[in-house]
N, C-alpha and C positions, 0 to 999 in steps of 0.2 A: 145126397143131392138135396140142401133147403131150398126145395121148390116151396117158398111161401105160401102163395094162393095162384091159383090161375084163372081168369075168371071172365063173361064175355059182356062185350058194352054195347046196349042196344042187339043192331041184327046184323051187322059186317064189323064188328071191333072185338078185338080179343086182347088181354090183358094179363100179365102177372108181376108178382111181386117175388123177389129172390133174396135171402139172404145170403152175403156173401163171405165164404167162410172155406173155401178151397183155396189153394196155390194158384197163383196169377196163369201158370200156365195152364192149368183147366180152360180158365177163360178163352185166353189166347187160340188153345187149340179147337173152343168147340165156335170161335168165332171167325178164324181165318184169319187174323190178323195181330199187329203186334201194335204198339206206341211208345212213342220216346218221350212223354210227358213225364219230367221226373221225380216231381213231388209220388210216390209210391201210391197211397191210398187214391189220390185222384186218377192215378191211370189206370188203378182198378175199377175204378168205379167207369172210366173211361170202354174202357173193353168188356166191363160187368153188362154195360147199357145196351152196346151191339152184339153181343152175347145172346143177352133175353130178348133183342128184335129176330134174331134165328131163330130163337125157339119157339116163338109165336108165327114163324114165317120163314119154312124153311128156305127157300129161295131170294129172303130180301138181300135188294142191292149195296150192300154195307157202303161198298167201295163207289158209291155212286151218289154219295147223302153231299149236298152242295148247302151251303147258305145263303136265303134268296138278301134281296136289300135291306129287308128289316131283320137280318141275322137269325132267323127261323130255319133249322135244318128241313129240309128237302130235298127225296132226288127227282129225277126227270120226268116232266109232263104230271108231277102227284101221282102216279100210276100208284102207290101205296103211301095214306099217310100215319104216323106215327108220332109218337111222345117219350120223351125219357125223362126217369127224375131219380135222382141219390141221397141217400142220407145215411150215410157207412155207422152199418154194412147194409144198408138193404139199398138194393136198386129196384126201379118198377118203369115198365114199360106197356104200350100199347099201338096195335098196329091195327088202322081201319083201310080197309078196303076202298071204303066212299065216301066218307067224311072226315073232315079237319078232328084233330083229337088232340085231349091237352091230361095231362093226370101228373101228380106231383106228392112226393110222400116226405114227411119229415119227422126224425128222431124227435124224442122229447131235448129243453134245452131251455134250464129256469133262465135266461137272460129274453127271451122273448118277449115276458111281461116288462120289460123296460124301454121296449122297440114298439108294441102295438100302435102306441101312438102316432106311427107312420103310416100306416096300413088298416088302421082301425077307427073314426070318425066315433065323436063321445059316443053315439048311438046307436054304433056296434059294437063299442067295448062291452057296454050295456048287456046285448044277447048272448055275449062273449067272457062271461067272469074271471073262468079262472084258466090256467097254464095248456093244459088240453086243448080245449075249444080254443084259445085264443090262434093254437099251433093248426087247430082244424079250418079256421079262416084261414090264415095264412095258405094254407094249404090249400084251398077253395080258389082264393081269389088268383095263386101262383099258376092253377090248374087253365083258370079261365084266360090269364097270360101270354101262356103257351098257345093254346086254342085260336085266340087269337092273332095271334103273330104278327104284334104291330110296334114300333117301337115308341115312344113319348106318352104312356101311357103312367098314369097317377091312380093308386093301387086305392086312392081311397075318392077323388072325384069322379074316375071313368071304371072303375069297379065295385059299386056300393051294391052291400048285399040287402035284398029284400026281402028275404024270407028265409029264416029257419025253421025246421022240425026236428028239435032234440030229441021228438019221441016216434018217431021212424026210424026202423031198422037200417036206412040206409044215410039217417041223419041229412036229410035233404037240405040242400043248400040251394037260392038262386039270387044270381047277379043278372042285375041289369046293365049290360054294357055298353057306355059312351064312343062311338068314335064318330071320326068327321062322316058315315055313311049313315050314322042315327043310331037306334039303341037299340039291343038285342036284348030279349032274356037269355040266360043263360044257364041250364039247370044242374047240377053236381050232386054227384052221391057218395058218399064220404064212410069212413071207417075211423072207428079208436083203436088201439090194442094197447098191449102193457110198454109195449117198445116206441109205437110209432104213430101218427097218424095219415091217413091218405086221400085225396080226392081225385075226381074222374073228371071229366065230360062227357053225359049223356048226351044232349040233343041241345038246340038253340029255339028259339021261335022268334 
């Protein structure tokens, strides 16, 4: 069972990370459900996701996750909210109790330094040098995305990041986030490995 990491966010969020490396029907069966998506790896990843929202929560409503107007999965009244993100083979999820939650993991993948420039303003390519960090941004700003759940959003004007600490264990990251309600900080804690990288949402202010 590559149970990755499990791990918890703030004081009502719980979190893990899964490698996925069984037969689809594991998934299938330890999630109650099946899917006709049929590109292969994506309907794993599909059923990998609400998979690890059970195991974080054994009771969540798979069968009851809607998309509200701005295409943000939710199910009814928020009573639990949650995040999913993939990067085959690892999927990662997190399910909070009381707060909006966003987290997002991605495989290494040299083509990214050819993209940054979308997502990355000169002045964070800057903080940002090399393939890693530029995938841990990525990953930061994808995290605060979700968190948000808004659509018409510009990854480098209403997501610019303010702060990094490469030399914290948890590699802190914060975005200050633009929308028509005014700016938030936004604070992420972030991970390397040899395979992947990951961010969270902790908290907002």
């Amino acid at each position: 069972m590559p149970l990755f990491k499990e791990f918890e966010i703030g004081t009502h969020g719980l979190a893990a990370i899964w490698k996925m490396e069984e037969p689809e029907a594991f998934f299938s069966e330890g999630a109650g459900i099946t899917s006709d998506i049929k590109h292969e790896k994506r309907r794993m990843e599909f059923i990998g996701g609400r998979f690890l929202l059970k195991l974080l929560q054994k009771d969540f409503p798979l069968h009851n996750i809607r998309k509200d107007e701005h295409d943000k999965p939710r199910i009814d009244n928020n009573d639990l909210y949650f995040s999913i993100s993939h990067s085959w083979p690892y999927v990662a999820a997190v399910v909070d109790t009381h707060n909006e939650a966003g987290i997002d993991i991605q495989t290494w993948h040299p083509n990214i330094l050819r993209i940054q420039h979308k997502f990355l303003s000169p002045t964070e390519q800057l903080l940002f040098p090399n393939e890693q960090l530029v995938t841990l941004a990525w990953c930061a700003k994808e995290a605060a995305y979700k968190w948000n759940g808004r659509r018409g959003v510009d990854f480098i004007e209403h997501l610019p990041i303010i702060h990094f600490d490469d030399q914290a264990v948890n590699k802190n990251i914060t975005i200050n986030l633009q929308s028509i309600q005014g700016s938030k900080k936004v604070f992420t804690e972030n991970s390397i490995t040899t395979d992947f990288a990951c961010s969270y949402i902790t908290k907002c202010e």
